[in-house]
C-alpha positions as CSV (number, residue, x, y, z in Angstrom):
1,X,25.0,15.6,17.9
2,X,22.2,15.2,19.8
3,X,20.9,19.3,19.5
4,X,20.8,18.0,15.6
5,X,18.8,14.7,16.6
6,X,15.9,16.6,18.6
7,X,16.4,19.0,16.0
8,X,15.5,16.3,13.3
9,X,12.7,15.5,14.8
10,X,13.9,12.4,17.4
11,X,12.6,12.2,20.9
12,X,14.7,13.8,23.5
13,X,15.2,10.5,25.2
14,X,15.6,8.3,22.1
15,X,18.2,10.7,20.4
16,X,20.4,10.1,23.8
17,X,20.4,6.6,23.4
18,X,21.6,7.1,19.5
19,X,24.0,9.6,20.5
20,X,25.9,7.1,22.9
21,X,25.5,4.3,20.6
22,X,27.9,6.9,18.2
23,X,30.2,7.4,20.7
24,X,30.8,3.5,21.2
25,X,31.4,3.3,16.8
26,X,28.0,2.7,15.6
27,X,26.0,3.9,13.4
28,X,22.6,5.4,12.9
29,X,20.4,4.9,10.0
30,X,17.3,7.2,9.2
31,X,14.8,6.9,6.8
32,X,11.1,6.9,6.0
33,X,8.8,3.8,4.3
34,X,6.8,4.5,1.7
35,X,4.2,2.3,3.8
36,X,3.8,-0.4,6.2
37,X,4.8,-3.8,4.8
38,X,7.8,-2.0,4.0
39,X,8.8,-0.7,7.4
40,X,7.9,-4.7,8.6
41,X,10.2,-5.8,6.0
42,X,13.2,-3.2,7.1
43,X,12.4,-4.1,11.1
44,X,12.9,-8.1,10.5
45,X,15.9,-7.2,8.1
46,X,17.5,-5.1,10.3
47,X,16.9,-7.4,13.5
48,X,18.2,-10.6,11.7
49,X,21.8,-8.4,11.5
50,X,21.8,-7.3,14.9
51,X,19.8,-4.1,14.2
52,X,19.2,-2.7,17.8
53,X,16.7,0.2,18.7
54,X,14.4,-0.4,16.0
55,X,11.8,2.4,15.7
56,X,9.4,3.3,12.6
């Protein structure tokens, strides 16, 4: 799993973290803004449903 994280791109250190997180049942979700209002919109969304490790 986590050869096809760095492999996508993710930080060696970050793609760790999301790799365990599998492990324990969760999930990961990926994908891209079209621009910034959007990404603020997605960060408060997914933090008001107990989002955790937030990046964009």
């Amino acid at each position: 799993m986590i050869g096809a994280l760095i492999g996508a791109g993710i930080p060696e250190e970050r793609a760790e973290v999301y790799e365990s997180g599998i492990k324990e049942g969760n999930i990961v979700l990926a994908f891209k803004p079209r621009n910034a209002e959007d990404a603020r919109y997605f960060e408060t969304h997914f933090q008001n449903n107990r989002g955790e490790h937030i990046y964009y």
